[in-house]
Each structure stands twice: as structure tokens, then as C-alpha cells.
C-alpha positions as CSV (number, residue, x, y, z in Angstrom):
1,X,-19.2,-12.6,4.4
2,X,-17.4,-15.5,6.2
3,X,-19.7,-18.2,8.0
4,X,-17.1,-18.3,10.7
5,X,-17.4,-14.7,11.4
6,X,-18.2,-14.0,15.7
7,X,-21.2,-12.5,16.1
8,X,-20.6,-11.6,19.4
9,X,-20.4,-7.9,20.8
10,X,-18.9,-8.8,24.0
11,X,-16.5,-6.9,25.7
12,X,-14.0,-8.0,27.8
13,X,-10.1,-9.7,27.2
14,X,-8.9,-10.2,23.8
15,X,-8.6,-13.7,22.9
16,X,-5.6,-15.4,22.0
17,X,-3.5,-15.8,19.0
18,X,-3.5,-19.2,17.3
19,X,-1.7,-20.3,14.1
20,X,-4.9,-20.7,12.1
21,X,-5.1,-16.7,12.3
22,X,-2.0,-16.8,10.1
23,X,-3.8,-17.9,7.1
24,X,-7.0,-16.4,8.0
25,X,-5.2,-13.0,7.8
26,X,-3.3,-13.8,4.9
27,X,-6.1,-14.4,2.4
28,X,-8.9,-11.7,4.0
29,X,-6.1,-9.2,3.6
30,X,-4.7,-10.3,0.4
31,X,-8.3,-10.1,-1.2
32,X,-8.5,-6.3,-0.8
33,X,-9.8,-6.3,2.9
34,X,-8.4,-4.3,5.6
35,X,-7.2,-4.7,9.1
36,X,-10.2,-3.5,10.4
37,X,-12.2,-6.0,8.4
38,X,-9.8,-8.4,9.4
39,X,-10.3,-7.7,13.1
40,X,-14.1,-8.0,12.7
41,X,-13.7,-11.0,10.9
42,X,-12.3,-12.4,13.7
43,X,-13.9,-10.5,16.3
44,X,-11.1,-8.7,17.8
45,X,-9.6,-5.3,17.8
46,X,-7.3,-3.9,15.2
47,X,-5.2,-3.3,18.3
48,X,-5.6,-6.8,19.2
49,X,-4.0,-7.7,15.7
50,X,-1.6,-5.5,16.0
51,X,-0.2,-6.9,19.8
52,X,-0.2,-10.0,18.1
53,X,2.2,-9.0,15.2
54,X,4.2,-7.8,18.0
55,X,4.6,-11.1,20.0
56,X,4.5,-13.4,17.1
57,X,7.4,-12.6,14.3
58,X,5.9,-14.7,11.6
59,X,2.3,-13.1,11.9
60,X,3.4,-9.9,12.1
61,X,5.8,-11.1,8.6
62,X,2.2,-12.3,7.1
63,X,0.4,-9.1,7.6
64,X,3.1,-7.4,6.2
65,X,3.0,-9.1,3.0
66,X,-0.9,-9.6,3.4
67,X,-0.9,-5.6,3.3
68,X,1.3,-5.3,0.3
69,X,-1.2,-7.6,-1.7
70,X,-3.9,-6.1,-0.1
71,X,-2.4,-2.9,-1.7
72,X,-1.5,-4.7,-5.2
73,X,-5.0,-6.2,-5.3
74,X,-6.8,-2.6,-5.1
75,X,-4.1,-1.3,-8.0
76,X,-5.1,-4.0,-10.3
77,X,-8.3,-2.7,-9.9
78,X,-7.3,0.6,-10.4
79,X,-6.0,-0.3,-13.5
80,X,-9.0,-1.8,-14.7
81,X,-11.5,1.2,-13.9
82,X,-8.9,3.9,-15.1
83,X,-10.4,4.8,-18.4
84,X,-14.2,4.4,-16.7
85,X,-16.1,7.1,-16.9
86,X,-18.5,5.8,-14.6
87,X,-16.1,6.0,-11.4
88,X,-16.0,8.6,-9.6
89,X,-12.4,9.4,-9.5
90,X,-12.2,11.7,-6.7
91,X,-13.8,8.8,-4.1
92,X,-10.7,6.7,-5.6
93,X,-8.2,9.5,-4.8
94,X,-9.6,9.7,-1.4
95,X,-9.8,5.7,-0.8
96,X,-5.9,5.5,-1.5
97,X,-4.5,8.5,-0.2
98,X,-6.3,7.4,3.6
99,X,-5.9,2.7,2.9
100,X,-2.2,3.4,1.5
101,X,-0.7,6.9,2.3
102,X,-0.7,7.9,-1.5
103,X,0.4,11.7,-2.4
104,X,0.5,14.2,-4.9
105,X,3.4,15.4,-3.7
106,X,6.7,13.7,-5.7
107,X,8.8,11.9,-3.0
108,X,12.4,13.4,-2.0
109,X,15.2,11.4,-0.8
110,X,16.0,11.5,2.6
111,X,19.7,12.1,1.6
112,X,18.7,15.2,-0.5
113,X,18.2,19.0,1.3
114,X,16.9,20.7,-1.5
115,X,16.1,19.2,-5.2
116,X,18.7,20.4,-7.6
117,X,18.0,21.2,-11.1
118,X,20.1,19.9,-14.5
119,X,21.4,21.6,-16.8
120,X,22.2,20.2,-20.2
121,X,23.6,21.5,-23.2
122,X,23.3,19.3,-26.3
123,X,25.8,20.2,-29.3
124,X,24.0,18.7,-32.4
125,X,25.4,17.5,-35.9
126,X,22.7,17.9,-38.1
127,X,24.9,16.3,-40.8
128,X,25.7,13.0,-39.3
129,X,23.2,13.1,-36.6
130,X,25.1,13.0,-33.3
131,X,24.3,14.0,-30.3
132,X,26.8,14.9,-27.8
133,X,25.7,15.8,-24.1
134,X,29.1,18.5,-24.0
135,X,28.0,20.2,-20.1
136,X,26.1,18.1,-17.9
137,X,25.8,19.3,-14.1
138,X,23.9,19.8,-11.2
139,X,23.4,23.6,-10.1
């Protein structure tokens, strides 16, 4: 928890965006935390955040990469607990699928209507062991 953190609960007009919040945002987010933590942190609302990514270009470029570390920083630590048996894997399914939109559905181009299938057929020298591919196409 930050020393600098507002500890106010008042309502009322945002407050304005200043430069500082650039790197503010950069390392909260890039150590894991979210928007929403980051709006606590600096006592405004996510909404507020996300007005001033709209009128500021360069903030809005920071929390985009902020988010993407934010993101790599949680799969490295995937990675580390993956072969835990102490973590309770469907919590971890859960956490990622609602922070970063993950899916167990596979992901289809946008240029493809339907998937299509492949059908190979290998002709095999056993003799010299080649392997020629002699019908390759999509159905």
C-alpha cells in the first residue's frame, strides 16, 4: 500500500490529470495491479482514468502497455505455480478469464466462415525413408 494513497471518500468533480499520473500508472499497473486499483490508488474513478486516456494520447499509450505488462506479470506467475498442487486452479481459470478475457474456446480468424479440415496423404518409402506429402488440400 502506497503512502501517497487519498484517503478521502469525497464525492464530487474528478480531479485533473497531471503528468506524474503517467508513471504512477505505469508501475502500479505493470506490477500486477489493475485499473481499479489504480483508480483507488489515486483516488479517482476507473471512469475517470479512462476520460483521461481519452484526452491525453500518451496516457492512454501508457496504460495500454501498463495493461500488457500487467497481463505478462500475472503469466509469469502462472508459470511459476503451474505444477502447484497447492493452487487452486479453478480460482486461476476464473481470475484470467474475467482480468484478461481468456477462453477455452480456440480463436477463428475473422477472414474464415467455417474452419476447414486437411486432408493429407503421406506415400512412405520404407526403404530409403522418404516422406512425400503426394495430396495435400483443404475440404
Amino acid at each position: 500500500m502506497s503512502d501517497k494513497r487519498v484517503k478521502s471518500t469525497a464525492l464530487g468533480r474528478p480531479t485533473a490529470y497531471k503528468t506524474e499520473h503517467d508513471k504512477i500508472a505505469y508501475d502500479f499497473l505493470a506490477g500486477g495491479k489493475s485499473i481499479i486499483q489504480l483508480g483507488r490508488e489515486l483516488g479517482v474513478a476507473r471512469s475517470t482514468i479512462y476520460k483521461w486516456a481519452e484526452v491525453n494520447p500518451s496516457f492512454s499509450d501508457i496504460l495500454e502497455v501498463a495493461r500488457e505488462h500487467s497481463q505478462a506479470f500475472w503469466e509469469d506467475r502462472l508459470e511459476e505455480m503451474m505444477y502447484s498442487k497447492e493452487v487452486n486452479a479453478p480460482l486461476v481459470k476464473l481470475y484470467f478469464a474475467n482480468r484478461f478475457k481468456w477462453h477455452d474456446k480456440p480463436e477463428v480468424d475473422e477472414d474464415e466462415t467455417k474452419a476447414q479440415s486437411l486432408n493429407v496423404t503421406f506415400d512412405v518409402k520404407p526403404a530409403v525413408g522418404d516422406v512425400k506429402v503426394t495430396n495435400a488440400k483443404t475440404e
